[in-house]
Phi, psi and omega in degrees: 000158192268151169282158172257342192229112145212150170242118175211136195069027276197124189236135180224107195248135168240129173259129161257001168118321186266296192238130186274095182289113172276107175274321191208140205218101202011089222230130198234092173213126185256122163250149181278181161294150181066016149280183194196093216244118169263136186250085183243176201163171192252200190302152181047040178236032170099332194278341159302335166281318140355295148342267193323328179284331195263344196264355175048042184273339196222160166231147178310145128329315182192164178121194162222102174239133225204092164263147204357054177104349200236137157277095145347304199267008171240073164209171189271190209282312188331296197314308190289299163328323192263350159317290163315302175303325187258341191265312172233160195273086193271156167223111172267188202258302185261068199003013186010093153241154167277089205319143150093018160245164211271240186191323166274341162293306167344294173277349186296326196300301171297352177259003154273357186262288161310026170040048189258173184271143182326292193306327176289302192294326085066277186284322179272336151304304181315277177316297190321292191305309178327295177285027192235327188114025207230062183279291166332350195232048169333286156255016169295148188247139157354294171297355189273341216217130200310188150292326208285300186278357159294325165283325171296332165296305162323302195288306131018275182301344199257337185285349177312322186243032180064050186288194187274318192217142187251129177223128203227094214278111177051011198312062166191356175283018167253324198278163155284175195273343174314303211318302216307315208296308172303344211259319161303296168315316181295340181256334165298351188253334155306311182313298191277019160232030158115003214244117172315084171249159179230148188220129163302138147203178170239002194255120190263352161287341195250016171246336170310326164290351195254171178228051170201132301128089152220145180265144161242110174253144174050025205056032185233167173289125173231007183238149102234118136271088202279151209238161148297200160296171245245137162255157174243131171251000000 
């Protein structure tokens, strides 16, 4: 398999004027196409800055990250906006859906960003929701509809323009443990039909479904494990 991700050497330094924060520290890392990756640490160890960076939300200090081919971190800011929109798929914790809109608009909104065509963009909402389990839930507005499924519109949404990596910040830290298994289960059954996912967490039950572990202490990597196959719970 080709990597999809790569880093090397790669520094996040924040100068606050008084003090200079190293969040990350020469941090070297490759995910293939197609893994299933969890990135956990505890508060301050670096994986939210890690995130934000792979999500081409911050750029390094120093360093390379190379996403499906494009070195990030040498393209302008217009570029990097179209980079987010087609290469990745985010899933947050506090699912950002857009109140008083459908659940098919929802998804609909990045592929109106990507310039796909109504009738194409549509169709492809449609089939999204179908496959998250929401076929039924069309026309539901935000407020109608549980967490669970709230976060499955998300998951929906972040899958709209085919990105390279589905990335997904704490996405079960809203949720009840029914929600979560599902929500879980759900990236797990992408996975195994080819779709790169990486998931943030602090949790060793919601890094248990994936089958790569790497850890951060202090901004520095200090884990990669790689798991057997995938669990279901």
């Amino acid at each position: 398999m080709r990597n999809i991700i790569e880093i090397q050497n790669l520094n996040k330094i924040y100068d606050t004027g008084a003090v200079q924060v190293h969040a990350l520290k020469e941090v070297n890392l490759t995910i293939q196409e197609g893994e299933y990756v969890a990135i956990m640490g505890k508060s301050g160890s670096g994986k939210s800055t890690l995130m934000n960076i792979l999500g081409c939300l911050d750029r390094p200090t120093s360093g390379s990250y190379v996403l499906d081919g494009i070195d990030v971190a040498k393209e302008n800011p217009k570029q990097i906006s179209y980079i987010r929109n087609q290469k990745i798929g985010f899933v947050f914790q506090s699912f950002n859906l857009i109140p008083r809109t459908s659940a098919l608009k929802n998804v609909e909104l990045p592929m109106i960003y990507g310039r796909v065509p109504a009738k194409e963009r549509l169709a492809r909402a449609k089939e999204l929701l179908e496959k998250v389990g929401l076929g039924d839930r069309l026309d539901h507005m935000p407020n109608e509809i549980s967490g669970g499924q709230k976060q499955r519109i998300a998951v929906a949404r972040a899958l709209a323009n085919h990105p390279a990596i589905l990335l997904a910040d704490e996405p079960t830290g809203n949720l009840d443990t029914p929600s979560s298994v599902e929500v879980m289960n759900l990236f797990t059954q992408l996975n195994r039909e080819g779709v790169t996912v990486i998931v943030v967490t602090h949790e060793d039950d919601i890094a248990a479904f994936t089958n790569r572990i790497i850890r951060f202490q202090d901004g520095q990597l200090i884990e990669d494990k790689r798991r057997g196959e995938h669990a279901d719970f």
